[in-house]
C-alpha positions in Angstrom: -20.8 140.8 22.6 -22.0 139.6 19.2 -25.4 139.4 18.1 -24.8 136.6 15.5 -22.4 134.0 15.6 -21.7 134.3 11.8 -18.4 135.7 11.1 -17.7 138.7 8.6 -16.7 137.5 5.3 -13.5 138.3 3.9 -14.8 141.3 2.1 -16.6 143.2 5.6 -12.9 142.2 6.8 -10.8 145.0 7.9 -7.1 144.7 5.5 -4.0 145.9 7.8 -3.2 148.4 5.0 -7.0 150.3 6.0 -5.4 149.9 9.7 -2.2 151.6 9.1 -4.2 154.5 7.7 -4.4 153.7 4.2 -6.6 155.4 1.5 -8.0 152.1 -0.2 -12.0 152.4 -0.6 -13.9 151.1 2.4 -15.2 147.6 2.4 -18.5 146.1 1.3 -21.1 144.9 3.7 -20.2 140.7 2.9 -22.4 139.3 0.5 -22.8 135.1 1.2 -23.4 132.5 -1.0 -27.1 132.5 0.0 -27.3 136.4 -1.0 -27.7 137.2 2.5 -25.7 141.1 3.5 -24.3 141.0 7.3 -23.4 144.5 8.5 -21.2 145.2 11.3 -23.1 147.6 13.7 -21.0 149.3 16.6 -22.4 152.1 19.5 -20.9 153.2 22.8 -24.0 151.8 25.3 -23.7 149.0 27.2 -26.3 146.4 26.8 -29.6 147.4 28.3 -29.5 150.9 27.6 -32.7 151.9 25.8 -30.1 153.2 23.0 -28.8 149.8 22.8 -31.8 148.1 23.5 -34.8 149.8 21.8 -32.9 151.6 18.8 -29.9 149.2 17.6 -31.9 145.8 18.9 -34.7 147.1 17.8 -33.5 147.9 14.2 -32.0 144.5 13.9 -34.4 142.3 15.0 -37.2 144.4 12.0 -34.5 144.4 10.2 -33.8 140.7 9.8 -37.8 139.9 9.6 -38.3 142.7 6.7 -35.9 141.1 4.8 -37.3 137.5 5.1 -33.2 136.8 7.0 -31.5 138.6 4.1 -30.1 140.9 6.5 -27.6 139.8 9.3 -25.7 141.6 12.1 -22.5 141.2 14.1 -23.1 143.8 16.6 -20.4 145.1 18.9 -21.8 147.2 21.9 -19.9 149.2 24.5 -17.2 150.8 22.9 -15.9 147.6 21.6 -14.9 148.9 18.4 -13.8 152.5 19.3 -15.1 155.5 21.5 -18.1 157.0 20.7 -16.0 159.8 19.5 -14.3 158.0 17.0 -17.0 156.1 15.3 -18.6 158.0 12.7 -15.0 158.2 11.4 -14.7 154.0 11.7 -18.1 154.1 9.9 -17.1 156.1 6.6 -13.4 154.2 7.0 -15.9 150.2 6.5 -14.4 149.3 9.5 -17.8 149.5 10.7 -21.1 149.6 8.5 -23.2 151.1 10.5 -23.1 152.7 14.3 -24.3 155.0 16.6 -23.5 158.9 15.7 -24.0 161.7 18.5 -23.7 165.3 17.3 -22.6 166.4 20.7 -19.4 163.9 20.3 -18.3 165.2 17.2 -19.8 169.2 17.2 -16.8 170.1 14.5 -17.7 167.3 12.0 -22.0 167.8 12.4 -22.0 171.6 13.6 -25.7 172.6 12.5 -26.9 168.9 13.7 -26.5 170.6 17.3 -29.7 172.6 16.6 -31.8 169.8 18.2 -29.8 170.1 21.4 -30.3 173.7 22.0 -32.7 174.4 25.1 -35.7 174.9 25.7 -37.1 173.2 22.4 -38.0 169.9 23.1 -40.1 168.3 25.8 -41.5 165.3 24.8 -38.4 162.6 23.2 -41.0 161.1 20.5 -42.2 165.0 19.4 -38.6 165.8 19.2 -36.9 162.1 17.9 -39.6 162.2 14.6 -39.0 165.9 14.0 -35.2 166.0 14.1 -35.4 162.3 11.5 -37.1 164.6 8.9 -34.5 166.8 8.8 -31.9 164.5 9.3 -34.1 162.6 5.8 -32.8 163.1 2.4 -33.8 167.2 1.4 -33.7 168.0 4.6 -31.4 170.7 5.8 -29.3 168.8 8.7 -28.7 166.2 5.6 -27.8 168.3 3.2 -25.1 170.6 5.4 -24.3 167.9 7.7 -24.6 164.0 7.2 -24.8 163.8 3.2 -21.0 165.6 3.1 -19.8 162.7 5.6 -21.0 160.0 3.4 -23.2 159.0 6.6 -27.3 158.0 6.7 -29.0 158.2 9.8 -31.6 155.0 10.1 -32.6 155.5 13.3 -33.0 158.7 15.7 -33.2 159.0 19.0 -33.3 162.2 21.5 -33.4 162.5 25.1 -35.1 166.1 26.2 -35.3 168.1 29.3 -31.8 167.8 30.3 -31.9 168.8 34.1 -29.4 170.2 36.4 -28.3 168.2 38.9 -26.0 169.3 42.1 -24.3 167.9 45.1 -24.6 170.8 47.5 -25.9 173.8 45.8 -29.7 173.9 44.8 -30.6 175.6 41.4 -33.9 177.6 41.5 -33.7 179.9 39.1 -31.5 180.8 36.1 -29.3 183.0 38.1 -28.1 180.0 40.7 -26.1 178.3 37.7 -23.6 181.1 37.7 -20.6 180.3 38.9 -21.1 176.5 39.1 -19.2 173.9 37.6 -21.4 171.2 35.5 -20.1 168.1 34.0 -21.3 168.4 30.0 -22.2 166.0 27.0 -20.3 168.5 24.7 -21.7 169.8 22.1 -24.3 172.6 22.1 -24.9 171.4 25.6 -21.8 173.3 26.5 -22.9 176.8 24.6 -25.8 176.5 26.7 -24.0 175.6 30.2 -21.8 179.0 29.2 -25.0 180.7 28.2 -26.3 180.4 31.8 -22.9 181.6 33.2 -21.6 178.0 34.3 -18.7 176.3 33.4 -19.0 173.1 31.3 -16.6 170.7 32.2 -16.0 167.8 29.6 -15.5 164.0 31.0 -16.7 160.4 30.3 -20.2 159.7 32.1 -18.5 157.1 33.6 -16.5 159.5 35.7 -19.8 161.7 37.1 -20.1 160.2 40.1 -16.5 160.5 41.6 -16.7 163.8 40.1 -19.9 164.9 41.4 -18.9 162.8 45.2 -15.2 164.2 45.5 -16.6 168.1 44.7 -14.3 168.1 41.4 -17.4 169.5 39.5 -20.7 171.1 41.4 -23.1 168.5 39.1 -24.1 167.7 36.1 -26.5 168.3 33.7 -28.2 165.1 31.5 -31.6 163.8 30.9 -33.3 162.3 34.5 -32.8 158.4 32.4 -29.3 159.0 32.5 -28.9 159.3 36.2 -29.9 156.1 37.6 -27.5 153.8 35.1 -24.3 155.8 36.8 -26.0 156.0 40.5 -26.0 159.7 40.5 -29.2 159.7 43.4 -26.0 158.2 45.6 -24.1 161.6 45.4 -26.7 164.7 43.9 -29.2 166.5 46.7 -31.1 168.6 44.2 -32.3 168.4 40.7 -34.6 170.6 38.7 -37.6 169.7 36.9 -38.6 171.7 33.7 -35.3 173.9 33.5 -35.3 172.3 29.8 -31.6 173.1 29.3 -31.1 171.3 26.4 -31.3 167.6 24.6 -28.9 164.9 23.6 -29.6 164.1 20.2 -28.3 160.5 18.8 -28.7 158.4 15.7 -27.5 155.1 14.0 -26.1 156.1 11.0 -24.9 153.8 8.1 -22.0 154.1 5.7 -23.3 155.2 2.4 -21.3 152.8 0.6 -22.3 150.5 2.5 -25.8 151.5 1.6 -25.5 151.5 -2.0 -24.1 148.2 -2.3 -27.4 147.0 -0.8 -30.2 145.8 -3.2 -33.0 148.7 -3.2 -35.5 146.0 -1.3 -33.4 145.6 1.2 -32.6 149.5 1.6 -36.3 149.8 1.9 -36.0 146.8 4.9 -33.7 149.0 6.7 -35.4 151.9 6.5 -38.8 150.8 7.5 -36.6 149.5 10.5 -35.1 152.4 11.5 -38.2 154.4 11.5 -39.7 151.9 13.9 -37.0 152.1 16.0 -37.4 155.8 16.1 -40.3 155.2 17.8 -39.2 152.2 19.3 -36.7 154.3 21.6 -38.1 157.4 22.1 -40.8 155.6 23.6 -38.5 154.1 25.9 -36.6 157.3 26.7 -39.8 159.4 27.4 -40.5 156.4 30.2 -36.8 156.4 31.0 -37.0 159.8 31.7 -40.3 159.5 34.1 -38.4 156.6 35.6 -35.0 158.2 36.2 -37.3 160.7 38.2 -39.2 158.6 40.5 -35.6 157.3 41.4 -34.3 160.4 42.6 -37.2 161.3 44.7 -37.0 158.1 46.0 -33.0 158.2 46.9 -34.0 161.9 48.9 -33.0 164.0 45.9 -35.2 167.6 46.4 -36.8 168.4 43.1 -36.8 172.1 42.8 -39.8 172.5 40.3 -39.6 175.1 37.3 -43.5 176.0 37.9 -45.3 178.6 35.6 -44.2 181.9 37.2 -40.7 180.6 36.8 -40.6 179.6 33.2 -40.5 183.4 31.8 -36.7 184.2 33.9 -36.1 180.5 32.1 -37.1 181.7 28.5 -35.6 184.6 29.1 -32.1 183.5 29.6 -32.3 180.9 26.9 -33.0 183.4 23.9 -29.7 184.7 23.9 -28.2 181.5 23.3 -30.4 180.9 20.5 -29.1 183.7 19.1 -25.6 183.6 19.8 -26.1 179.8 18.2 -27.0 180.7 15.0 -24.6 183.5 14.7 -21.5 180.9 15.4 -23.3 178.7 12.8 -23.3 181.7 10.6 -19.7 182.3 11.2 -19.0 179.2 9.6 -20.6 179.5 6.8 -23.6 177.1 7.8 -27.4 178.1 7.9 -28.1 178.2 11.8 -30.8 180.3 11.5 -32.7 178.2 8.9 -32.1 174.7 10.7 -33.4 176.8 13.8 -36.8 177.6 12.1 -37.0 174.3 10.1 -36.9 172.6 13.7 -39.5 174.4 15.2 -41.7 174.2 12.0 -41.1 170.4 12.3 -41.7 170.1 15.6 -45.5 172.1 15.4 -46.4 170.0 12.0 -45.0 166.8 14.4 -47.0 168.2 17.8 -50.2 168.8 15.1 -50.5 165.1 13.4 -50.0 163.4 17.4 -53.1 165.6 18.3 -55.0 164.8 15.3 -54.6 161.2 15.7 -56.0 161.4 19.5 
């Protein structure tokens, strides 16, 4: 579905020579006869998601008013333009100008960016969202090792926390229970920290959980309580944890740095101001998705085995190691695990600090 009616101009055009794989430069965002710029914006969420909704919807529409209408979009949701695997590639290519970007989808391309999806981190999406954007910011480290090298500029960030552990017919208590199981995985970092606990992660589209999950093909899954309710997962789960903190998914809207230079600097500054809006835009609406996707599980039957205080040591406990063994597979590589690792957790005190002075 298209957000404007307007059709790309022959220069945001894709040429069949860029389609049969050719090297010719990447095109412009079109430039009208009124000097207004329409970029092409593609993600992988359906319509309604708070991804769609609160971070790309929400980036357009302050988009377009910052720039006084300078700014136009042709937006193309749902996997309409390619998997969300493929995209950052159709973003540097111009076939796209600007889309959504998931570290966990593309861990060989944006390695160290998997640092904000490691567990136990990040509890709150809005703590977590505004801390990872800084270092996803120009000078930070995940831009300088990851994004910058891509030719890719993250406007918008967005992070859902306290991925939980949901199962069909074996309850999860304590660290220990995971062993052995067989959990459906975002990829990613997600899957170092599945392996870390002694599970298996199993890679699929989320559209394929709940047959999964229902036909015993995987014990469960593990995702962020607002992702449950969208794929119906209260219909075939009987337990989930609460507080087990096993990790985030970390996403962002990143646009084509040619496609950022072309634009006039006052309208860089429109998008930018957007993005940062939407940052808080969606993690807003994740942190209540979150609460939300709970509230439906206990109210479909699912038990909700709570990770209390007693519990969280055997939790910390088990997640140190994969920490560790995180930043030394970073380090194998040649990228600084350790230092993104420190930078995040600085950024997320300074970000935890400046909420609690503004109360």
């Amino acid at each position: 579905m298209r957000q404007s009616p307007r059709r790309v101009g022959a220069l945001l055009a894709v040429p069949l020579v860029l389609l049969l794989g050719s090297a010719c430069a990447p095109p412009a965002p079109s430039l009208e006869s009124d000097g207004v710029y329409t970029l092409k914006v593609a993600d992988s969420y359906p319509v309604g998601h708070p991804f769609a909704e609160a971070g790309a919807g929400v980036l357009m529409e302050r988009a377009r008013e910052l720039s006084g209408g300078r700014l136009r979009f042709d937006y193309f949701p749902a996997e309409q333009m390619g998997h969300a695997a493929d995209l950052p590639s159709l973003i540097r290519s111009g076939v796209v100008d600007l889309g959504s970007v998931a570290p966990a989808y593309v861990p060989a391309e944006l390695p160290l960016s998997g640092v904000a999806d490691l567990p136990g981190l990040v509890e709150d999406s809005c703590t977590g969202s505004v801390a990872v954007a800084r270092l996803m910011s120009e000078g930070g480290v995940l831009w300088r090792e990851d994004f910058q090298p891509k030719n890719l500029r993250p406007l918008v960030v967005g992070m859902i926390p306290d991925y939980e552990v949901l199962t069909g017919s074996r309850p999860v208590r304590t660290p220990q229970d995971l062993r052995g199981l067989q959990l459906r995985s975002s990829g990613g970092t997600i899957d170092r920290a599945v392996e870390g606990f002694g599970a298996a992660p199993v890679g699929m589209p989320a559209t394929e959980m709940y047959e999964a999950i229902s036909r015993g093909t995987v014990d469960g899954t593990v995702l962020g309580p607002v992702s449950a309710a969208p794929y119906h997962l209260e219909e075939v789960t009987r337990y989930a944890t609460l507080g087990a903190r096993l990790g985030s998914f970390t996403m962002t809207y990143s646009i084509n740095e040619a496609a950022w230079e072309v634009l006039p600097e006052d309208l860089r500054d429109a998008l930018r101001r957007a993005g940062q809006e939407a940052t808080r835009s969606l993690c807003a609406a994740l942190q209540e998705g979150n609460a939300e996707g709970r509230q439906t599980l206990r109210d479909a039957g699912v038990r909700i085995q709570r990770i209390d205080e007693a519990q969280r040591e055997a939790w910390n406990r088990a997640t140190a190691p994969i920490h560790e063994q995180w930043t030394a597979n970073m380090a194998d590589i040649g990228r600084p695990g350790a230092a993104a690792l420190r930078d995040l957790k600085d950024e997320l005190r300074r970000v935890e600090r400046e909420n609690h002075d503004d109360d």
